[in-house]
Backbone and ligand atoms as CSV (ligand in chain L), in Angstrom:
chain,resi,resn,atom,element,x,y,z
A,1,UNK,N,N,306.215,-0.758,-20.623
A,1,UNK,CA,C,306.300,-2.079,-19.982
A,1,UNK,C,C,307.772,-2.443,-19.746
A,2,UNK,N,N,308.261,-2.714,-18.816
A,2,UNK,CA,C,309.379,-3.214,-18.467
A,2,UNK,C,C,309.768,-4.727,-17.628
A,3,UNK,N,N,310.305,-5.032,-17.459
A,3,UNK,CA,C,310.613,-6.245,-16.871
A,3,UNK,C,C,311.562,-6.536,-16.013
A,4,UNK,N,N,311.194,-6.415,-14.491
A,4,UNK,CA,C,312.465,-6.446,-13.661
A,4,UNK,C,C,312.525,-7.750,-12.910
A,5,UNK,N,N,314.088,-8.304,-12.932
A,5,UNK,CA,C,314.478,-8.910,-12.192
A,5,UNK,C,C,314.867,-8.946,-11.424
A,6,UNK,N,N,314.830,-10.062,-9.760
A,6,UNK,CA,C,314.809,-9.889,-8.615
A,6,UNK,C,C,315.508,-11.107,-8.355
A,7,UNK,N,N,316.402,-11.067,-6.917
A,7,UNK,CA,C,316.898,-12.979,-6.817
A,7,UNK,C,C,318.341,-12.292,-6.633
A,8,UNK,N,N,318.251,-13.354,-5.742
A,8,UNK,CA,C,320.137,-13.532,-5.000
A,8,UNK,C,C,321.109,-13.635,-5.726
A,9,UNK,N,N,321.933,-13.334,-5.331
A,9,UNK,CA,C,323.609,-13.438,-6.228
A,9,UNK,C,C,323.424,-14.389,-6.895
A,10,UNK,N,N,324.015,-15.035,-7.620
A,10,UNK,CA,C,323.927,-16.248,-8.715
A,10,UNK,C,C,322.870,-16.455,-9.191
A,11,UNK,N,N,321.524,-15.620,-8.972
A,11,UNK,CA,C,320.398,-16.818,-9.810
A,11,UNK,C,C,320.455,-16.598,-11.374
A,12,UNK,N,N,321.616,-15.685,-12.146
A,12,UNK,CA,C,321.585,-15.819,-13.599
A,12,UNK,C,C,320.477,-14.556,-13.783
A,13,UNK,N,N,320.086,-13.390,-13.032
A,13,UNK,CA,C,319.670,-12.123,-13.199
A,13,UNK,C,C,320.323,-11.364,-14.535
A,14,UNK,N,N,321.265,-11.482,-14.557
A,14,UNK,CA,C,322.159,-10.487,-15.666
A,14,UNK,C,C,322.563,-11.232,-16.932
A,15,UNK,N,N,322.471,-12.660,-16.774
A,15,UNK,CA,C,322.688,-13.744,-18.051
A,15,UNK,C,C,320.960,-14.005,-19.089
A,16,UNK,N,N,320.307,-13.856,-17.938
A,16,UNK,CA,C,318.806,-14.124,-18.383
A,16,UNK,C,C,318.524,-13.029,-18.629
A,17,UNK,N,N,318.660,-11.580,-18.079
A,17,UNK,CA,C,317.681,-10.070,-18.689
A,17,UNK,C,C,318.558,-9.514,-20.108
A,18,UNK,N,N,320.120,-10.033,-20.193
A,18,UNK,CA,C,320.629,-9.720,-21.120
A,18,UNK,C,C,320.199,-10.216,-22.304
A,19,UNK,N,N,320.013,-12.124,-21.863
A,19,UNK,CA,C,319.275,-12.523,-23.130
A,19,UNK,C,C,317.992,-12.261,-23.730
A,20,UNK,N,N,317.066,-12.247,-23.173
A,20,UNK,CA,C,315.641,-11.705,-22.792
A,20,UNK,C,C,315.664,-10.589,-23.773
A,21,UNK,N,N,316.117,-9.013,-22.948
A,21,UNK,CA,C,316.546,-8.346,-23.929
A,21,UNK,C,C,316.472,-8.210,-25.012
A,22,UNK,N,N,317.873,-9.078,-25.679
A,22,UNK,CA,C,317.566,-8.994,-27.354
A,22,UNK,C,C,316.683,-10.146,-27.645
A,23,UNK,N,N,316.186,-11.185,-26.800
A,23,UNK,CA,C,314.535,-11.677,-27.918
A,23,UNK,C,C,313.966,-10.808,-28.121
A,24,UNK,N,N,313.623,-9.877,-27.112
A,24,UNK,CA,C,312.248,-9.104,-26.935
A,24,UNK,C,C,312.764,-7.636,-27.715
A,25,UNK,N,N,313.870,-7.560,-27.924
A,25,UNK,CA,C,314.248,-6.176,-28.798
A,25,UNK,C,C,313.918,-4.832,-27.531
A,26,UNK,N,N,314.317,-5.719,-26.677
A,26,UNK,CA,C,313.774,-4.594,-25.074
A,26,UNK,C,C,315.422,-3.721,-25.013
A,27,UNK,N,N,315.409,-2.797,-23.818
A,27,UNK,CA,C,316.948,-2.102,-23.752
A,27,UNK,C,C,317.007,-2.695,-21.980
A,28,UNK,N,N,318.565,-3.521,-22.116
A,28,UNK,CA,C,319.011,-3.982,-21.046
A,28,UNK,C,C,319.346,-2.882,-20.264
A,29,UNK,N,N,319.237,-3.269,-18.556
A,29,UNK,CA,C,319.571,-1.889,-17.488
A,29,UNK,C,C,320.175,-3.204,-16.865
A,30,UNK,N,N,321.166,-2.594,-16.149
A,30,UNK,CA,C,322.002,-3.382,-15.183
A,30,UNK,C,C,321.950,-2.406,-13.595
A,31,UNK,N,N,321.295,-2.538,-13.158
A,31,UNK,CA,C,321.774,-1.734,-11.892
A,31,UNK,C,C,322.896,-1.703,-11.330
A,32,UNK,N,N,323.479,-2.825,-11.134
A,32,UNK,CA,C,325.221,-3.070,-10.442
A,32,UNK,C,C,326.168,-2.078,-11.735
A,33,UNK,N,N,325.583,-2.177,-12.702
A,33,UNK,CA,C,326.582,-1.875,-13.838
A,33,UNK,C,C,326.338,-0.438,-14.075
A,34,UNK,N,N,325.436,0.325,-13.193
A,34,UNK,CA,C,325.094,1.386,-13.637
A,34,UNK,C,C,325.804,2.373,-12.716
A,35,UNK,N,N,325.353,2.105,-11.613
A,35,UNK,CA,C,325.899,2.282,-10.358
A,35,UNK,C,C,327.799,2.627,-10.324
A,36,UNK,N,N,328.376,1.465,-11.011
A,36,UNK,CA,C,329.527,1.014,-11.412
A,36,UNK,C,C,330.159,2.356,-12.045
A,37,UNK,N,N,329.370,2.792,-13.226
A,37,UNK,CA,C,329.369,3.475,-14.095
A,37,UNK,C,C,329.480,5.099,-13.079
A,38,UNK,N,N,328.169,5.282,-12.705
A,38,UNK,CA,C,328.478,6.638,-12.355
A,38,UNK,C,C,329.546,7.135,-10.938
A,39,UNK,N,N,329.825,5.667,-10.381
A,39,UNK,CA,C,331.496,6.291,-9.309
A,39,UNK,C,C,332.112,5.966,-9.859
A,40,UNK,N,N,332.383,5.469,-10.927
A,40,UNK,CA,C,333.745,5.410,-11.458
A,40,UNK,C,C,334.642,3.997,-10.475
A,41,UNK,N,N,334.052,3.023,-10.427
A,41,UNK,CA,C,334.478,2.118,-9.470
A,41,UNK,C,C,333.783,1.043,-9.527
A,42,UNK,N,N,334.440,-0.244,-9.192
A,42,UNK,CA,C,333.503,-1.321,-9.222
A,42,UNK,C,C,332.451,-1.537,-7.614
A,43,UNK,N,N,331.316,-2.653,-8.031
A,43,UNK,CA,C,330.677,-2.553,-6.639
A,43,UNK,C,C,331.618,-2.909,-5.316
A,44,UNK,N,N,332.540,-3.601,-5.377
A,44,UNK,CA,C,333.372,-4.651,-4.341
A,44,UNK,C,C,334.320,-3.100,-3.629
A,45,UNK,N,N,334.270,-2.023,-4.797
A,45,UNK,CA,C,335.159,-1.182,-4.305
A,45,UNK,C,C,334.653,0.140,-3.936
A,46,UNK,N,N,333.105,-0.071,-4.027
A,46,UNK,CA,C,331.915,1.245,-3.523
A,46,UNK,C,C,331.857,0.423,-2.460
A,47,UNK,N,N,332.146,-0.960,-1.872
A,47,UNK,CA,C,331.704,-1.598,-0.844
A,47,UNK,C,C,332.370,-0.879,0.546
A,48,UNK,N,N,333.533,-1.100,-0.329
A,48,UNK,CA,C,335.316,-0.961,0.386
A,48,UNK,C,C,335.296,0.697,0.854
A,49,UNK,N,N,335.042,1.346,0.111
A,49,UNK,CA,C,335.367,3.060,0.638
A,49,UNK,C,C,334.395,3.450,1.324
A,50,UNK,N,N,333.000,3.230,0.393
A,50,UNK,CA,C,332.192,4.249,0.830
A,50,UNK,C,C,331.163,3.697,1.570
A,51,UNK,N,N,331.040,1.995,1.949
A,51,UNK,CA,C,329.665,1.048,2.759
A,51,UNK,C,C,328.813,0.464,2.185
A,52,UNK,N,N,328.199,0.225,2.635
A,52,UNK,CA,C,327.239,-0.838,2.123
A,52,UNK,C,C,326.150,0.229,2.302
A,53,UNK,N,N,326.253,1.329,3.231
A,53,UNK,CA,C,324.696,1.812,3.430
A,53,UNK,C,C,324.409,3.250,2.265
A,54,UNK,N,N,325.472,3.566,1.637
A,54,UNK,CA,C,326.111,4.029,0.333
A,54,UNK,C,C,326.064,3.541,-0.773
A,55,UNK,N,N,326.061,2.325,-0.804
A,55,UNK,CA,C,325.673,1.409,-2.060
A,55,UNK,C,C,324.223,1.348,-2.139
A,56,UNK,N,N,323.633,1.375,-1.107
A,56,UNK,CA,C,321.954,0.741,-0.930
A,56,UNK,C,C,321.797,2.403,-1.692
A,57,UNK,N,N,321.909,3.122,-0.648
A,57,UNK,CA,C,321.450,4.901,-1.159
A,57,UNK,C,C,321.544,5.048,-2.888
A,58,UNK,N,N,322.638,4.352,-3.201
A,58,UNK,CA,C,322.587,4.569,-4.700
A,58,UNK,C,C,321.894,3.511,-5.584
A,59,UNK,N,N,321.629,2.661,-5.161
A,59,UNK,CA,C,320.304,1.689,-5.609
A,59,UNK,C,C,318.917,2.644,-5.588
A,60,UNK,N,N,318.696,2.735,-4.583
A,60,UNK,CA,C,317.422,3.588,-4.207
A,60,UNK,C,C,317.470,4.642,-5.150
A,61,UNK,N,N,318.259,5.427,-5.280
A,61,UNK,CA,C,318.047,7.181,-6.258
A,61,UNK,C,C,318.131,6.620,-7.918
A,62,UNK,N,N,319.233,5.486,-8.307
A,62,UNK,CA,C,318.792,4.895,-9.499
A,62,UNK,C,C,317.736,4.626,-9.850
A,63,UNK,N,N,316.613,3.667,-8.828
A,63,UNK,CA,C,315.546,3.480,-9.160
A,63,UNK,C,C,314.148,4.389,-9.287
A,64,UNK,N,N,314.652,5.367,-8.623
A,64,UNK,CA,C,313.581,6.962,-8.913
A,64,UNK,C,C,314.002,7.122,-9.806
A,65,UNK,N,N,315.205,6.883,-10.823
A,65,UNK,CA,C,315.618,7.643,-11.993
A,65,UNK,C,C,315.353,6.832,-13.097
A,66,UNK,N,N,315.178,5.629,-12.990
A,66,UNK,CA,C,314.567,4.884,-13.956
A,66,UNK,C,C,312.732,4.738,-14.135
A,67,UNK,N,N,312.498,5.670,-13.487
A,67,UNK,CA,C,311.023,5.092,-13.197
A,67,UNK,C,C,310.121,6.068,-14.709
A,68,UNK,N,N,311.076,6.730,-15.803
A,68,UNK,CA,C,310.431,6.681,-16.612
A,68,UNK,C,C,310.814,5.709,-17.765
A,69,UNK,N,N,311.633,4.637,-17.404
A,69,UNK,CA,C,312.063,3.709,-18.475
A,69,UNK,C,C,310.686,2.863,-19.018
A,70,UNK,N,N,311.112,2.790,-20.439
A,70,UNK,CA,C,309.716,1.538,-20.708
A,70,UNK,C,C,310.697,0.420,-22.254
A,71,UNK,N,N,310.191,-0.363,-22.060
A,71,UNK,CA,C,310.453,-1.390,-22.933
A,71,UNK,C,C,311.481,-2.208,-22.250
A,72,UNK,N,N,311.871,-2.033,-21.319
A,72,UNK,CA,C,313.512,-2.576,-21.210
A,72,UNK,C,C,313.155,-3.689,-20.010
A,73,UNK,N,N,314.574,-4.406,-20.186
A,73,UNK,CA,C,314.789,-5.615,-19.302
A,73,UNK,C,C,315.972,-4.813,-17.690
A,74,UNK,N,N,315.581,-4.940,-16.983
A,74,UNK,CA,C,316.067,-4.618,-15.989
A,74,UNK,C,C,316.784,-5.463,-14.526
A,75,UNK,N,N,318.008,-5.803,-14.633
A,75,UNK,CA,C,318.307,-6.873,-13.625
A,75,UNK,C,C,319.224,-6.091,-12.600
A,76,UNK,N,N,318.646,-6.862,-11.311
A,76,UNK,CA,C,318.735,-5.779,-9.806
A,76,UNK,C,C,320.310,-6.383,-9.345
A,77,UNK,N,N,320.793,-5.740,-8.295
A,77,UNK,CA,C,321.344,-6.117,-7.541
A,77,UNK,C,C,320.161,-7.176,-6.230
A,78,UNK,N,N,321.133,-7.973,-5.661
A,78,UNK,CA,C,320.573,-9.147,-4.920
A,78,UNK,C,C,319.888,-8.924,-3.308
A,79,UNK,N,N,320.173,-7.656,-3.489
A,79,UNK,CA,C,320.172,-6.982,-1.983
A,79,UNK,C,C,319.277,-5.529,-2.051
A,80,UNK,N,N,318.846,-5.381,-3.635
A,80,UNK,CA,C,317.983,-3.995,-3.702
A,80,UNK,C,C,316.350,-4.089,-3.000
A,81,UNK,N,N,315.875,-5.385,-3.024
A,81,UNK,CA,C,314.492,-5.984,-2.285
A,81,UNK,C,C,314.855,-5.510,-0.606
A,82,UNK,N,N,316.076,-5.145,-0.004
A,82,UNK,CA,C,315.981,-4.843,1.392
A,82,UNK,C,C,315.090,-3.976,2.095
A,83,UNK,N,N,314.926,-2.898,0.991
A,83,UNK,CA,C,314.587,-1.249,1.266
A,83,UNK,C,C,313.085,-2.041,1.148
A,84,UNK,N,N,312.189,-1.196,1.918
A,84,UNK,CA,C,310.744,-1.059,1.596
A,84,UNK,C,C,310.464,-0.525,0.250
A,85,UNK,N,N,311.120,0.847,0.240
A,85,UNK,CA,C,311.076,2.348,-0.748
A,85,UNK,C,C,311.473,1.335,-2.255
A,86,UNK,N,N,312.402,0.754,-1.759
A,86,UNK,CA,C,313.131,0.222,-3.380
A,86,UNK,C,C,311.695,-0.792,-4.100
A,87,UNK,N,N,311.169,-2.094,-2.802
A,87,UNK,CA,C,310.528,-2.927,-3.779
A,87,UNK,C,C,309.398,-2.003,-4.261
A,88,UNK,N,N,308.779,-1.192,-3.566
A,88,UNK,CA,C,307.378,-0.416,-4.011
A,88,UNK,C,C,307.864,0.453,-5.664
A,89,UNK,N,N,309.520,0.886,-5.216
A,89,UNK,CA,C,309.721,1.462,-6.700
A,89,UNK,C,C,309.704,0.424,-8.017
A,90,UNK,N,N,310.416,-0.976,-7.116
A,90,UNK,CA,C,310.681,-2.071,-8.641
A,90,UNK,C,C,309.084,-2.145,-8.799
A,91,UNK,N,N,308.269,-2.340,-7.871
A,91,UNK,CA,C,306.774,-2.937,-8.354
A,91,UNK,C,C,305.918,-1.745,-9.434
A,92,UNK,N,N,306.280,-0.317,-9.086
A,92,UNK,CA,C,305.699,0.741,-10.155
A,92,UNK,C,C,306.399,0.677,-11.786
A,93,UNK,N,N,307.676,0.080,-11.663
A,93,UNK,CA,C,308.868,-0.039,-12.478
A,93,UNK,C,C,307.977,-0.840,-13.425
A,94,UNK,N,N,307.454,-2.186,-13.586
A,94,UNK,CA,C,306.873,-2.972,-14.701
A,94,UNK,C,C,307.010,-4.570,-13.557
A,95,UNK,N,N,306.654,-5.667,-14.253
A,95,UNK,CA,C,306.467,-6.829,-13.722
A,95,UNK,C,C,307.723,-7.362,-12.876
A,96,UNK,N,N,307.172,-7.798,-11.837
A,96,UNK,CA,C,308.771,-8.267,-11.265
A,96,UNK,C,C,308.788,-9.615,-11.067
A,97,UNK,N,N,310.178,-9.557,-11.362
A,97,UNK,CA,C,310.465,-11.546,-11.760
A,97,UNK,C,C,311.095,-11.896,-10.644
A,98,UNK,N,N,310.833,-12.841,-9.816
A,98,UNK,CA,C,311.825,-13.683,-9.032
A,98,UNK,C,C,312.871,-15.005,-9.289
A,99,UNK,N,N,313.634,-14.550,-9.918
A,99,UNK,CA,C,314.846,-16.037,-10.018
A,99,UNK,C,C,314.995,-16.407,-8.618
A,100,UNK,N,N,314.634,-17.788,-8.504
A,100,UNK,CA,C,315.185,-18.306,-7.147
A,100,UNK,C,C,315.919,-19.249,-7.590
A,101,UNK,N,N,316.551,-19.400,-6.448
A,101,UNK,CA,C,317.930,-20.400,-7.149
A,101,UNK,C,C,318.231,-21.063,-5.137
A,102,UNK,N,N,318.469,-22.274,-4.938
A,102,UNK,CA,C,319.024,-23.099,-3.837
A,102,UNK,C,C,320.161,-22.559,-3.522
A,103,UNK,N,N,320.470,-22.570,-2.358
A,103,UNK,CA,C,321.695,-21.771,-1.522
A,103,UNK,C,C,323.363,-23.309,-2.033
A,104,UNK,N,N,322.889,-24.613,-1.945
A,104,UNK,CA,C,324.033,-25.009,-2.807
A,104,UNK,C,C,324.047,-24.763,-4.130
A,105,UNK,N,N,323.213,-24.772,-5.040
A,105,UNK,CA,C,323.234,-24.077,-6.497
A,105,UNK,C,C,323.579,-22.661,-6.471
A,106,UNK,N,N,323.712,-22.193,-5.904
A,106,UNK,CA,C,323.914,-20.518,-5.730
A,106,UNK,C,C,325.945,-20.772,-5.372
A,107,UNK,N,N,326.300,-21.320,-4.397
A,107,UNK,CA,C,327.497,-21.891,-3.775
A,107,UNK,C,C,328.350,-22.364,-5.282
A,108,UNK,N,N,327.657,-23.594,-6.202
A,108,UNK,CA,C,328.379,-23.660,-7.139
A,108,UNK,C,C,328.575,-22.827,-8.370
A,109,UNK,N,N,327.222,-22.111,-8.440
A,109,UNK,CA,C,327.300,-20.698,-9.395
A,109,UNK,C,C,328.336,-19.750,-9.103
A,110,UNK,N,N,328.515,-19.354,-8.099
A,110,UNK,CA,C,329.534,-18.169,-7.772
A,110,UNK,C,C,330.933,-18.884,-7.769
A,111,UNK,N,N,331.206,-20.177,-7.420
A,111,UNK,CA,C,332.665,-20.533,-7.549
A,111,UNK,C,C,333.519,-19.959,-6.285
A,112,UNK,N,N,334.334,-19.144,-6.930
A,112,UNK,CA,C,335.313,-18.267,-6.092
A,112,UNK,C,C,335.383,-16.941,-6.174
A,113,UNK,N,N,333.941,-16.734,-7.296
A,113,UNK,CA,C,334.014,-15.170,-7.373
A,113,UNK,C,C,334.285,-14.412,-6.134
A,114,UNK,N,N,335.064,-13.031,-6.441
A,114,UNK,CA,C,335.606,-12.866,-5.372
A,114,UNK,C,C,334.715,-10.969,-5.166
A,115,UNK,N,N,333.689,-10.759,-6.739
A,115,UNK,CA,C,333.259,-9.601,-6.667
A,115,UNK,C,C,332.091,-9.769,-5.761
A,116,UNK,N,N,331.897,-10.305,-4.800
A,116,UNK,CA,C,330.494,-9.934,-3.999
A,116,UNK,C,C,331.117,-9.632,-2.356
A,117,UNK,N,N,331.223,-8.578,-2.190
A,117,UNK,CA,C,331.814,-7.755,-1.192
A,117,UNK,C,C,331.168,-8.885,-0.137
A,118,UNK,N,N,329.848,-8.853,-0.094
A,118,UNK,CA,C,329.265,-9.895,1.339
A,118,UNK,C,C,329.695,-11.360,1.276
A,119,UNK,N,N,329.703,-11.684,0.135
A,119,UNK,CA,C,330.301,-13.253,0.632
A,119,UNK,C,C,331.874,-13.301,0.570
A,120,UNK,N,N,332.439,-12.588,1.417
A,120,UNK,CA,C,333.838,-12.727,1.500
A,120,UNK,C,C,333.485,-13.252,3.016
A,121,UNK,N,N,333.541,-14.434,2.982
A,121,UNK,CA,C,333.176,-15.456,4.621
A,121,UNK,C,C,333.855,-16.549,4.442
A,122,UNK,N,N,334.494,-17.019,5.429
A,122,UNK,CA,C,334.904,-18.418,5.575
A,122,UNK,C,C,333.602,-19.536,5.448
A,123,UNK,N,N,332.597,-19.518,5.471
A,123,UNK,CA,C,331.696,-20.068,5.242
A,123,UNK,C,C,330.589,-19.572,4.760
A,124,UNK,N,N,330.338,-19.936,3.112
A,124,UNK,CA,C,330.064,-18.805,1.796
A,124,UNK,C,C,328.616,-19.795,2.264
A,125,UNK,N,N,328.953,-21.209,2.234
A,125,UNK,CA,C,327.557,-21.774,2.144
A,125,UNK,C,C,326.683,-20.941,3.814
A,126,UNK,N,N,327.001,-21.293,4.864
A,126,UNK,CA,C,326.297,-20.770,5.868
A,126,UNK,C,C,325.658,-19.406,5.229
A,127,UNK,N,N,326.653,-18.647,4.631
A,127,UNK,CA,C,326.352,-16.901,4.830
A,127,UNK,C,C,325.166,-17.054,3.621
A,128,UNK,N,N,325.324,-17.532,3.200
A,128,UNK,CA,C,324.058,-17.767,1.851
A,128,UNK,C,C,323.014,-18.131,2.466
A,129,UNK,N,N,322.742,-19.205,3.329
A,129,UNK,CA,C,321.564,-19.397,3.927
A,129,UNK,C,C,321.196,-18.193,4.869
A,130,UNK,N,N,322.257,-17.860,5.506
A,130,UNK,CA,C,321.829,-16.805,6.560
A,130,UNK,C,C,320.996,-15.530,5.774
A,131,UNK,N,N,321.520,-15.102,4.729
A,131,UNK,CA,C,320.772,-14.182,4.063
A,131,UNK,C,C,319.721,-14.361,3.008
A,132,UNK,N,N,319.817,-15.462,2.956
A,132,UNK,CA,C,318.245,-16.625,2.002
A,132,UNK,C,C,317.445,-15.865,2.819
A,133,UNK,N,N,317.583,-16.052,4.505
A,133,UNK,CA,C,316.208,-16.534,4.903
A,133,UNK,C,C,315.862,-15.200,5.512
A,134,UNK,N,N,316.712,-14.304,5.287
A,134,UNK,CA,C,315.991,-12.710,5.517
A,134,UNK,C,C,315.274,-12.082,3.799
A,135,UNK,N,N,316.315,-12.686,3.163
A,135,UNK,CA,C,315.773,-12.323,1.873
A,135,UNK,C,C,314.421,-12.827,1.184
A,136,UNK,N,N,314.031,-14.336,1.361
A,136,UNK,CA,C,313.341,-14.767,0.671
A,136,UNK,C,C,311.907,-14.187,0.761
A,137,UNK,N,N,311.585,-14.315,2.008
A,137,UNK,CA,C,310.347,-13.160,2.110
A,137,UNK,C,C,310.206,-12.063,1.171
A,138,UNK,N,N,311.301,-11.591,1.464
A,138,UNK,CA,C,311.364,-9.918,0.222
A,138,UNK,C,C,311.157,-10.413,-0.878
A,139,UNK,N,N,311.948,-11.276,-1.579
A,139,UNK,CA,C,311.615,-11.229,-2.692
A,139,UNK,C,C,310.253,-12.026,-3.526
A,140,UNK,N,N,309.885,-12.675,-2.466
A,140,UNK,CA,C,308.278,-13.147,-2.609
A,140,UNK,C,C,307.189,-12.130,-2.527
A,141,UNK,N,N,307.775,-11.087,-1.640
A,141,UNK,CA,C,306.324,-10.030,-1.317
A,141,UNK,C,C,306.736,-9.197,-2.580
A,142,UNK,N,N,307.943,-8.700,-3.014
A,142,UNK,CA,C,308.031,-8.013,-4.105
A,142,UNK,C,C,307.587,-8.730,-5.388
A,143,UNK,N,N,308.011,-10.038,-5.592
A,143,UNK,CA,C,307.784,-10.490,-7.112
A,143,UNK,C,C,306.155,-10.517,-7.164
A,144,UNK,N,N,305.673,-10.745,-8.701
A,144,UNK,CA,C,304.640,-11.074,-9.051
A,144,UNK,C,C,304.379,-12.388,-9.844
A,145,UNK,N,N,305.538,-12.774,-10.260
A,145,UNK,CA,C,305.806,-14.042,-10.335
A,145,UNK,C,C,307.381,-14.660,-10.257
A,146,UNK,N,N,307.420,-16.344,-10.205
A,146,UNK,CA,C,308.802,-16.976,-9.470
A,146,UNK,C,C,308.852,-17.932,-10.718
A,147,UNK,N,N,310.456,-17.679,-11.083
A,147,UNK,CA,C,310.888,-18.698,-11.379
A,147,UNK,C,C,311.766,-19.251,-11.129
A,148,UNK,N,N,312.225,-20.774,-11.139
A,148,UNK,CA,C,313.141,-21.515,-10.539
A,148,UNK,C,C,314.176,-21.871,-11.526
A,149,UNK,N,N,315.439,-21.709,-10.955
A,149,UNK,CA,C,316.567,-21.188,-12.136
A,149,UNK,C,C,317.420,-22.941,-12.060
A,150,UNK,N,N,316.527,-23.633,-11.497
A,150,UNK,CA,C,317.662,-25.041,-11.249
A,150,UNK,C,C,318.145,-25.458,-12.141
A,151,UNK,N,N,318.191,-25.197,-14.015
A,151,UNK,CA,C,318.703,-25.481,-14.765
A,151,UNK,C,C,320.499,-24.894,-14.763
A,152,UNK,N,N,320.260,-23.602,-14.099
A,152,UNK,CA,C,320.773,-22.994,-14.569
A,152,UNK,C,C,321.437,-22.204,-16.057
A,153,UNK,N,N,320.155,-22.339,-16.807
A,153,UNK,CA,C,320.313,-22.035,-18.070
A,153,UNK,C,C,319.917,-20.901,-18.247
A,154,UNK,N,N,320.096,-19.713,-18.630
A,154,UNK,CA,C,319.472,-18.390,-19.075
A,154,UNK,C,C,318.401,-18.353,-20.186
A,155,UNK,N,N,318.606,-19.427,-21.093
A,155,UNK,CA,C,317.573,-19.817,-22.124
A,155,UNK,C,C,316.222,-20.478,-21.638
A,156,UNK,N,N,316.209,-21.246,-20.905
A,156,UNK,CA,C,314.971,-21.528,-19.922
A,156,UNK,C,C,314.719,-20.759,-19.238
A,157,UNK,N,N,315.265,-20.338,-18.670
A,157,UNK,CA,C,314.894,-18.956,-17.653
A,157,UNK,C,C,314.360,-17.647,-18.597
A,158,UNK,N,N,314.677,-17.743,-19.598
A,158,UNK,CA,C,313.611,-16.340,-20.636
A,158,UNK,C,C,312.692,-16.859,-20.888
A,159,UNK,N,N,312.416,-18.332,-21.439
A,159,UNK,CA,C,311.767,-18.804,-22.167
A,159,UNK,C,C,310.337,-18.976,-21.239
A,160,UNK,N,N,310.787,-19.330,-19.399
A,160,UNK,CA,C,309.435,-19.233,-18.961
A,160,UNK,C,C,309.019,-18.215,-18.545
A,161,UNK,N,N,309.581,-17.056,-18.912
A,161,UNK,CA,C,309.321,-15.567,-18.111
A,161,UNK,C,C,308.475,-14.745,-19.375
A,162,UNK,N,N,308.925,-15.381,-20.440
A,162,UNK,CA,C,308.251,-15.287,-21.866
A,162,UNK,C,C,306.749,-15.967,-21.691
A,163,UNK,N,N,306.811,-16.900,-21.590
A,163,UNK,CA,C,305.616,-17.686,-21.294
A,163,UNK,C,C,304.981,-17.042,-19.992
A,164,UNK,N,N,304.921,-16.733,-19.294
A,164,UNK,CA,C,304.423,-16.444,-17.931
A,164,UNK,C,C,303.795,-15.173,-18.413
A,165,UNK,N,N,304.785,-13.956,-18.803
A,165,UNK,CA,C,303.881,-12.834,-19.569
A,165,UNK,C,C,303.448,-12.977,-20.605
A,166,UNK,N,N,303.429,-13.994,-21.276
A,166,UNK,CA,C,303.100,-14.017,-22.709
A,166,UNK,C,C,302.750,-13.088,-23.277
A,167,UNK,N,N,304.722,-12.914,-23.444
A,167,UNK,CA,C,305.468,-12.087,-24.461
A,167,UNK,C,C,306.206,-12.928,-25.828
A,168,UNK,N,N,305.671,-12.631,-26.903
A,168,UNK,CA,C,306.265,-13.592,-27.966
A,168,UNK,C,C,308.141,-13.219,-28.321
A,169,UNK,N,N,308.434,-13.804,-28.740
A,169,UNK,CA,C,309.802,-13.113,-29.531
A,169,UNK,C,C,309.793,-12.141,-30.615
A,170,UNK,N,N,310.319,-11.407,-30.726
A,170,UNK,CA,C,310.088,-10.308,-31.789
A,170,UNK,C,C,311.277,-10.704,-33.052
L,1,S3P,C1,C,324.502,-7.757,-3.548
L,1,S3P,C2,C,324.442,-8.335,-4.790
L,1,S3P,C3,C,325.290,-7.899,-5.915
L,1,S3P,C4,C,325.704,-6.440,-5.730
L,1,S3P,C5,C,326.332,-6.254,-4.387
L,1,S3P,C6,C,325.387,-6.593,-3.242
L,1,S3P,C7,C,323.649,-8.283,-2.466
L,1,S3P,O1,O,324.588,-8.022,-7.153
L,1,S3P,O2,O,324.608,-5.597,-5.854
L,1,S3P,O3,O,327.499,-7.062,-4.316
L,1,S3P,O4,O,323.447,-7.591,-1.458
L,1,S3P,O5,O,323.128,-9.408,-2.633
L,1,S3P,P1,P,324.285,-9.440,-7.867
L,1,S3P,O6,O,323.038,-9.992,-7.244
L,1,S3P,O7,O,324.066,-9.081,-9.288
L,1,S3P,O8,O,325.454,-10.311,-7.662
């Protein structure tokens, strides 16, 4: 059984599966961080050399390579729901979670982060909506269930994903 998370830049994917995680005594996967790991490079700088359609390719072959993981908490990159191939892999993967989060709550979550290769735009709020509204579909047809991150708390955000699978704390 595994537990993957799904949802746009900021919805608290990697703050919530980390915590999650150790309630559940599960093993955290980071895809961005994994990825990270095997070029030897951060994502902003797999963006920069090698594309975006290079980054996706290595999303995709990660997720054939995880597909014998079990117990673990798993949080995606924001852009892995694009591929057809990818959501059918997250959906064989274990339950998939949707963090949704509002395109101004998303705007004040990220700040000025400067690691998300795509929102380097003079207008972060526009480009957020612009890719909401290709994304949101995806990540509705992929999830199996949604939760809404408007607290922005990672502790509410386990706590109803806990409740939703009713999964106790270990
Ligand atoms: C991306 C989201 C990022 C990272 C990359 C592309 C996207 O991950 O995979 O910058 O396309 O939305 P986070 O959602 O963890 O920020």
């Amino acid at each position: 059984m595994n537990i993957v998370l799904i949802g746009f830049m900021g919805s608290g994917k990697t703050a919530t599966g980390r915590l999650l995680a150790k309630q559940l005594d599960y093993r955290f996967i980071d895809t961005d961080q994994l990825i990270e790991q095997k070029n030897g490079m951060t994502v902003a700088n797999i963006f920069d050399r090698k594309g975006e359609a290079f980054f996706r390719q290595q999303e995709t072959e990660l997720l054939k390579q995880l597909c014998g993981a079990d117990n673990s908490v798993i949080a995606t990159g924001g852009g892995i729901v694009l591929s057809a191939e990818n959501r059918s892999l997250l959906q064989n993967l274990g339950s998939v979670i949707y963090l949704q989060a509002d395109p101004p709550e998303i705007l004040k979550r990220l700040g000025t982060d400067q690691t998300r290769p795509l929102l380097h735009k003079e207008d972060r709020l526009a480009e957020i909506h612009k890719m909401l509204a290709v994304r949101q579909p995806l990540y509705l047809a992929a999830a199996e269930c949604i939760i809404n991150t408007f607290t922005g708390q990672p502790e509410k955000s386990a706590e109803q994903i806990r409740q939703l699978l009713k999964i106790e704390v270990r």
